[in-house]
C-alpha positions as CSV (number, residue, x, y, z in Angstrom):
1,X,0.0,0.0,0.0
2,X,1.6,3.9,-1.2
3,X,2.5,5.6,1.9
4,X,2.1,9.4,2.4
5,X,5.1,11.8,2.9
6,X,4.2,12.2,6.4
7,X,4.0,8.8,7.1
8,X,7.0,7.6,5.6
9,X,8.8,10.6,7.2
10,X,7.4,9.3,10.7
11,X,9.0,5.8,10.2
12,X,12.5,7.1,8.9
13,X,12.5,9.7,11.9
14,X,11.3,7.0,14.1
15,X,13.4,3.9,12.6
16,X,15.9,5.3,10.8
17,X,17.2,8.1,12.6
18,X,15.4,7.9,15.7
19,X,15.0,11.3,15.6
20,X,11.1,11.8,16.0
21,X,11.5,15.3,18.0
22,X,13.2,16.9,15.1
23,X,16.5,18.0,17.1
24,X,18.4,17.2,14.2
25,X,16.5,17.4,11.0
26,X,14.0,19.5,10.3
27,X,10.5,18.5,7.5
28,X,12.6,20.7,5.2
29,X,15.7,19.3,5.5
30,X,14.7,15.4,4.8
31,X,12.1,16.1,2.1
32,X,15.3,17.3,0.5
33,X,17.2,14.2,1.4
34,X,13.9,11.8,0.1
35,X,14.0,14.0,-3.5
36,X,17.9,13.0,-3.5
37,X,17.3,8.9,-2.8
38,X,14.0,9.3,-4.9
39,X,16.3,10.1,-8.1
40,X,19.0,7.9,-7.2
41,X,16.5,4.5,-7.0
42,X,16.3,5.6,-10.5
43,X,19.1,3.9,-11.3
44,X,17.7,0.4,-10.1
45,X,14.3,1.2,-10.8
46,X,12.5,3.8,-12.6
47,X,8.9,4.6,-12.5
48,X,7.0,3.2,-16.2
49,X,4.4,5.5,-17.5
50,X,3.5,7.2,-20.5
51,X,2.5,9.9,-22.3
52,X,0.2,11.0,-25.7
53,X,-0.2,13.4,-28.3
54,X,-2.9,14.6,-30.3
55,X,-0.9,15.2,-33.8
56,X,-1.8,18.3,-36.2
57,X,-0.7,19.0,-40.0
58,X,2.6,18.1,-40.7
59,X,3.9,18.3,-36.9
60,X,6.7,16.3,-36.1
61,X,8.7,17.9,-33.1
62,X,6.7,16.7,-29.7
63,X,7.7,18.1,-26.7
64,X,8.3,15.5,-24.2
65,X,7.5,15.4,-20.2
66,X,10.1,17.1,-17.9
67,X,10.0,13.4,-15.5
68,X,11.6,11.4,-18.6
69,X,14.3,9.5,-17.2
70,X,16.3,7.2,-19.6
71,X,16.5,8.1,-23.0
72,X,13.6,7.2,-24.8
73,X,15.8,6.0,-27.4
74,X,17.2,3.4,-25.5
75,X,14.6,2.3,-23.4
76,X,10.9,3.2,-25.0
77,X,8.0,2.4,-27.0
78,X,6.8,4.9,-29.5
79,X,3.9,4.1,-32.0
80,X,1.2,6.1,-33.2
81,X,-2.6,5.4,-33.9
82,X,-5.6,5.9,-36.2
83,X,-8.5,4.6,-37.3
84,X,-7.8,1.6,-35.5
85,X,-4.1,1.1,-36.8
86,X,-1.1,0.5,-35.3
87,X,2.0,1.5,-36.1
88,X,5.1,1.0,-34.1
89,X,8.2,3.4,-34.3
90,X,11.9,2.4,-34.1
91,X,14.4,4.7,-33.2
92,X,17.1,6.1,-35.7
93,X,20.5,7.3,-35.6
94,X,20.7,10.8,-35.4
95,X,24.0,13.5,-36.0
96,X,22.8,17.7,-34.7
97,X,23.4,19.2,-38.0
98,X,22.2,16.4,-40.6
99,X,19.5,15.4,-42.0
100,X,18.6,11.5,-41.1
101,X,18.6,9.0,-44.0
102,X,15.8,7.1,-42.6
103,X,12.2,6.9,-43.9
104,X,10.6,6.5,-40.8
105,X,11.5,6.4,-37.1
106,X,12.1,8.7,-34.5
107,X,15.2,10.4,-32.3
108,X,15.1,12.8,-29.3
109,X,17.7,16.1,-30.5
110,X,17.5,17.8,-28.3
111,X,16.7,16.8,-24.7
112,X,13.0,17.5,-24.2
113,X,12.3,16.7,-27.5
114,X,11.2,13.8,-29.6
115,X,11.4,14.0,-33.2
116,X,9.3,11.5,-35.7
117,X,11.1,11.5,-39.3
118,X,7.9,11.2,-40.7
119,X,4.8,13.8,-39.7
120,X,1.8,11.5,-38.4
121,X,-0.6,13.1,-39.7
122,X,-3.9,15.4,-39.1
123,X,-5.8,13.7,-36.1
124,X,-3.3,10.4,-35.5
125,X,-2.7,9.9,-31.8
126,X,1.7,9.5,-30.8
127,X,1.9,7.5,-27.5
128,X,5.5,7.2,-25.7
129,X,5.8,5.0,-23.2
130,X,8.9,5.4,-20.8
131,X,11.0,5.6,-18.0
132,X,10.6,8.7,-15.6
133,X,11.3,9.5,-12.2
134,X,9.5,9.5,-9.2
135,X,7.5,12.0,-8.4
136,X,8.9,14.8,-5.4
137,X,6.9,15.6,-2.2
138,X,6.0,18.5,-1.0
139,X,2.7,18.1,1.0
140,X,2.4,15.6,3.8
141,X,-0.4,14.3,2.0
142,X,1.8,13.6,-1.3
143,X,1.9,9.7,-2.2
144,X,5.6,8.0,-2.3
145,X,4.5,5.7,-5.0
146,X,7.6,2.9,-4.6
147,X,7.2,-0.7,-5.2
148,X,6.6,-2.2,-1.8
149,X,10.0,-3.4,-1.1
150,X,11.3,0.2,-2.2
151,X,10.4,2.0,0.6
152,X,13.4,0.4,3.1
153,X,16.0,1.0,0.6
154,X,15.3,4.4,0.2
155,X,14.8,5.1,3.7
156,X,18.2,4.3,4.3
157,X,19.3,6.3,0.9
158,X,17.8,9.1,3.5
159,X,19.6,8.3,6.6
160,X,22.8,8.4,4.5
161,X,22.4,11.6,3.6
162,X,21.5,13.0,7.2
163,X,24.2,11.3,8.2
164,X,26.2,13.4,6.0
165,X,24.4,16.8,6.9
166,X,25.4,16.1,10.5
167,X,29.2,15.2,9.6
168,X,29.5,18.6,8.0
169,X,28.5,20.5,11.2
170,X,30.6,18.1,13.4
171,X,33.1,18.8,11.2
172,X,32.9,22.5,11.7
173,X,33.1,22.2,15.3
174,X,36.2,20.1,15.3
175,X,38.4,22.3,13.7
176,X,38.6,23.9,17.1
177,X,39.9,20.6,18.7
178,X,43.2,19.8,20.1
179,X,44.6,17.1,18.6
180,X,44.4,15.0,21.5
181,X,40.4,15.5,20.6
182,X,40.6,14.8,17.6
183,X,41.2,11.4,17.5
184,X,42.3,8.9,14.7
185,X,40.1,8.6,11.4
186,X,38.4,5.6,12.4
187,X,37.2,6.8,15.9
188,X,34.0,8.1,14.1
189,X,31.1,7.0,15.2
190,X,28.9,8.7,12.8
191,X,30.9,7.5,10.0
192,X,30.7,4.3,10.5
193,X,26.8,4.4,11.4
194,X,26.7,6.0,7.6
195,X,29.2,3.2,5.8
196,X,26.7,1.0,8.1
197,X,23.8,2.2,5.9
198,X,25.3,2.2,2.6
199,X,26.2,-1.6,2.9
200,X,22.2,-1.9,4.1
201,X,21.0,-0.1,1.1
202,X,23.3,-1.7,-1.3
203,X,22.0,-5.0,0.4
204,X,18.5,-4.3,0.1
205,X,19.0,-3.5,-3.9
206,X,20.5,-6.8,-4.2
207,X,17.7,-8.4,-3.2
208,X,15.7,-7.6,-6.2
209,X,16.5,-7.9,-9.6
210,X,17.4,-4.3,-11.4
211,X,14.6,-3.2,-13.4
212,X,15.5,-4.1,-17.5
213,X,14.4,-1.0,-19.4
214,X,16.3,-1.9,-22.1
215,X,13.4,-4.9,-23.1
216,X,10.6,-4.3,-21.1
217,X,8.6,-2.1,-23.1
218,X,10.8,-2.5,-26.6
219,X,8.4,-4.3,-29.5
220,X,11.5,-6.0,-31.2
């Protein structure tokens, strides 16, 4: 079941970081750590959606969604409809400056932007479907729409980068030290708790396979 923002926040202050008063991180400060780990789950796995345009006379530039995550390109499925009809559009090579030799296809040049060779036509409908990335909180209200078993990885994405937040202002404060405060390297505590969290997130990720968005959606 989707959790809200100010739910999930609850369990990482209260699991996590332990830190349900706020004395350390404030709403602000972890709904910017939560964008940060929603962006890098990316990279294991990516939210699948798509996206359609209603095609006019000879238009063949499409303007695509700011969320798109992996180059449609690589990892899509473009095709366009009418009347019934299917028609399914590979992508083509592509050099800024020259005109493609292909009949039909499409490319994205530049980002933002995806390009059919060929104009649709007056009426046809262009569907993309793609990778994008998760959608950023802002209201307590706002759904965190991870698989299930996403929600414990990313929580500790999020206690790694409190973790880091904290070891800049203990930092700060230890420049004042003697050296017989300052101990060696290893004698941090909050380090280690941090190293602790990237071998738990790493070990999470590893127990699910890494999303394939090179096949999933692709009509070969």
């Amino acid at each position: 079941m989707p959790l809200t923002w100010g739910d999930y926040r609850t369990q990482i202050q209260r699991s996590i970081l332990q830190d349900e008063s706020e004395q350390r991180w404030d709403t602000e400060m972890l709904r910017d750590y939560v964008w940060w780990a929603l962006d890098a789950f990316c990279a294991h796995t990516a939210v699948a959606t798509a996206t359609s345009f209603v095609c006019v006379t000879d238009e063949k530039v499409f303007t695509l969604p700011d969320n798109v995550y992996e180059k449609i390109d690589v990892a899509g499925l473009v095709y366009t409809e009418f009347d019934g009809r299917v028609e399914y559009l590979q992508p083509v090579f592509y050099t800024p400056g020259l005109n493609t030799t292909s009949e039909s296809g499409f490319y994205t040049h530049p980002n933002g932007s995806l390009n059919t060779v060929i104009a649709p036509g007056d009426g046809y409908t262009l569907n993309v479907h793609y990778f994008a990335y998760y959608n950023h909180p802002f209201a307590d209200n706002a759904v965190i729409d991870l698989p299930s078993w996403g929600y414990t990885p990313v929580a500790y994405l999020v206690g790694i980068h409190a973790m880091t937040s904290v070891g800049i202002k203990e930092a700060r404060i230890s420049q004042y030290d003697s050296k017989r405060d300052l101990g060696a390297p290893d004698d941090s505590a909050l380090r280690s708790q941090q190293e602790w969290m990237v071998k738990m997130y790493d070990a999470e990720l590893a127990r699910h396979r890494r999303q394939d968005r090179s096949n999933t959606i692709r009509r070969k």
